[in-house]
C-alpha positions, 0 to 999 in steps of 0.5 A: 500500500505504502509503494503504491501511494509512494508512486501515486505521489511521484507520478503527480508530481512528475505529471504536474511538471511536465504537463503545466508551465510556470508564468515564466515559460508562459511569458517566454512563449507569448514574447516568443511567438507573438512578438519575435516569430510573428512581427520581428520574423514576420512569421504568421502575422496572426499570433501578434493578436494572441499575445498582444494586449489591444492597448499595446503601444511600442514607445520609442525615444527618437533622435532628439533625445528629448520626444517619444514615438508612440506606434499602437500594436494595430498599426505595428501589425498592419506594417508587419503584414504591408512588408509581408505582402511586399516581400513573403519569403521574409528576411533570411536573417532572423532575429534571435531573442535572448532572456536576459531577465524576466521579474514576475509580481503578481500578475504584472511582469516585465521581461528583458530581451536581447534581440540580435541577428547573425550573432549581431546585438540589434535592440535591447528591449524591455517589454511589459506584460500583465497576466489578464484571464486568458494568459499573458498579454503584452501591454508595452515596450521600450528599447535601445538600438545598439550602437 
């Protein structure tokens, strides 16, 4: 009886692990193939609404060091669909995201990511979720060009 729950208990535990993701690899997987995948690869141009929050907005400080750009994520998706139409097969050159960090509190999370190409640093993004409901969403982001 005692070997029998023993590997009732061990069986749980195991089954939990591999069929449950922490919020951590839910967030990973939404930057992943909602923003990386499907806008920045132009991938399936469709995924950026699973794991875009509507008020998504891009916010970028342009050459004047001083002003901010504000691009919502419906226009972001229209530009990524327009280049699509322009060019299908896309750019062999990929972009290739690395997790520098993720902080999670609650259900609001910040992620921060090191975008290159050909093993060449492009963007330093940080990107801003909260978990609603149905999952992660990203709400925001701000980035550094590397120089």
């Amino acid at each position: 009886m005692k070997t029998k729950v023993f590997l009732f208990v061990i069986f749980t535990v195991i089954s939990l692990n591999l069929f449950s993701q922490n919020d951590e690899e839910l967030i990973k997987n939404v930057i992943q193939k909602s923003y990386i995948d499907a806008i920045m690869n132009q991938g399936v141009v469709e995924h950026a609404t699973d794991g875009f929050h509507p008020c998504f907005t891009l916010i970028g400080l342009n050459k004047d060091q001083t002003t901010v750009s504000l691009l919502p994520i419906y226009n972001w998706i229209e530009y990524t669909r327009q280049s699509k139409e322009r060019n299908p097969e896309g750019s062999k050159d990929k972009y290739i995201c690395e997790f520098k960090f993720i902080d999670i509190t609650g259900n609001t999370a910040m992620a921060k990511l090191e975008l290159s190409v050909n093993s060449n640093k492009v963007f330093t993004d940080y990107v801003g979720l909260y978990k609603f409901k149905d999952g992660w969403k990203i709400v925001n982001k701000i980035y550094q060009s590397a120089e």
